[in-house]
C-alpha positions, 0 to 999 in steps of 0.5 A: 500500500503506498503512503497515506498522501497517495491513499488520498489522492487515489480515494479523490480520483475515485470519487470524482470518476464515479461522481462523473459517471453518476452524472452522466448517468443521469443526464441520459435519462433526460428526454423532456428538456428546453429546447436550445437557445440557438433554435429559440432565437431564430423563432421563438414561436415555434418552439413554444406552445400556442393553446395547451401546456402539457407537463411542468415546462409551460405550466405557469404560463398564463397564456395557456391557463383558460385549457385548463378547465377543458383539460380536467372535464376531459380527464374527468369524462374518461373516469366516468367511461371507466366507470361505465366499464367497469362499475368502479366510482368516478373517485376510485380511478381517480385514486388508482390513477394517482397511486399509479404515478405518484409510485413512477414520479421519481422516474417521471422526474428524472425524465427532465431537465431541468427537475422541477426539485420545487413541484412536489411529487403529489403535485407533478403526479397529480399534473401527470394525471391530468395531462395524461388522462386528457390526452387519452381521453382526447385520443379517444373523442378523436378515434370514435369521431365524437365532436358534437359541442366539444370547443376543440373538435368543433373548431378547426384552429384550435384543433390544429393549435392541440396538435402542433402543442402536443408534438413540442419537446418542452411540452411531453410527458413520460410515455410510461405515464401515459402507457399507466394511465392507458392501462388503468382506464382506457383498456378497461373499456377496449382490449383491441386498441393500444395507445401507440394505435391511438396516437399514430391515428390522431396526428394521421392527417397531418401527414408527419408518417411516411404512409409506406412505412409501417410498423412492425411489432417491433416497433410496438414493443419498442420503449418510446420516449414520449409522442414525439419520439414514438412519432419520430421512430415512425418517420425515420426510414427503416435502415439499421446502418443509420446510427443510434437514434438521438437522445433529445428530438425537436419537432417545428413546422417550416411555415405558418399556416393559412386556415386554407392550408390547415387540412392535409397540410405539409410541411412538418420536419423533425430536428434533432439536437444531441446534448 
């Protein structure tokens, strides 16, 4: 053993690279962050949401407060079809739901960047819960073709604006959540659908997905991010020499829309920044 200086310096060494790897342990795990400053600034716009805040990143955000109200009417119209379902109270789905995520939120957290270390975990899991169930519930309305006095299905630009809001990387939350919150309501009401089936149908008509290219199981079985990045496995083509896929996607639109261009229009494209 050498002498007790080298013992101490063989112990700081130590620490520092395993602190290092620790580190960058977690910096993998982040896949919902802000988007770079040097895409902001050449269009802040397009990077920022218009009508929705999904997750913690646009949650204080008073431009995007009145959806609020529509978001939990949806959640809540969900555990009623549950409930429909499966005789289970409105209340005990709600509970269900919230164990569920509360028991993920370390995971879920972890997941951004930055953390949210001042959003208690009861708050982020109940954020979650909402956020996740009003997706769901939307994908749902969209499938069964539900529209009758809704205010997003019944406007066309507010419906496009939920979109565009739904595939912004600052505005995702853990597909693991929403892959939960699917399983504790919306397969109770259907077993032939899953929530990939759901989403891929939902943004269809936008024409992201290269409409040759389908999936495999695979592609199903597949750990996704979050919508964006299930979207973006979608899109790129099918070659296994085109490298590891990146870590954080960016999803922007080349040009703003005129209401005669909203339906079947083209123009969106993937970016991808690697951290």
């Amino acid at each position: 053993m050498g002498t007790e200086h080298e013992v101490q310096e063989f112990i700081r060494i130590f620490v520092e690279g395993e602190s290092k790897k620790l580190s960058h342990s977690k910096q993998s795990n982040v896949t919902i962050c802000q988007v770079p400053e040097s895409l902001r600034s050449l269009n802040p716009t397009d990077y920022t949401p218009r009508i929705i805040s999904i997750g913690p990143l646009h949650k204080e955000d008073i431009r995007l407060k009145a959806m609020e109200e529509h978001k939990v009417a949806y959640m809540y119209k969900l555990f009623c079809r549950t409930m429909e379902a499966t005789n289970r109270d409105t209340d005990q789905t709600a509970r269900n739901c919230l164990q569920a995520v509360l028991g993920l939120v370390t995971r879920a957290r972890a997941c951004y960047a930055p953390s949210f270390t001042e959003i208690s975990d009861f708050k982020l899991a109940e954020m979650m819960v909402i956020d996740g169930c009003f997706i769901l519930e939307l994908l749902y309305k969209y499938q069964c073709g539900i529209a009758e006095g809704d205010p997003i299905f019944d406007n066309i630009l507010v419906m496009h604006d939920v979109k565009y809001d739904l595939l912004l990387l600052e505005n995702q939350i853990p597909f693991f959540i929403l892959q939960t919150l699917f399983n504790i309501t919306f397969k109770r009401i259907s077993q032939s659908v899953t929530v990939i089936d759901l989403v891929l149908y939902f943004f269809k008509d936008m024409n992201i997905l290269n409409n040759n290219n389908e999936l495999t199981i695979k592609d199903y079985e597949e750990q996704h991010c979050h919508i964006l990045g299930l979207l973006q496995s979608c899109y790129r083509p099918k070659n296994t020499n085109s490298g590891p896929s990146p870590n954080h996607l960016i999803f922007c639109h080349r040009n703003r829309w005129s209401r005669s261009q909203i339906q079947g229009a083209k123009g969106w494209r993937f970016c991808t920044s690697l951290q």
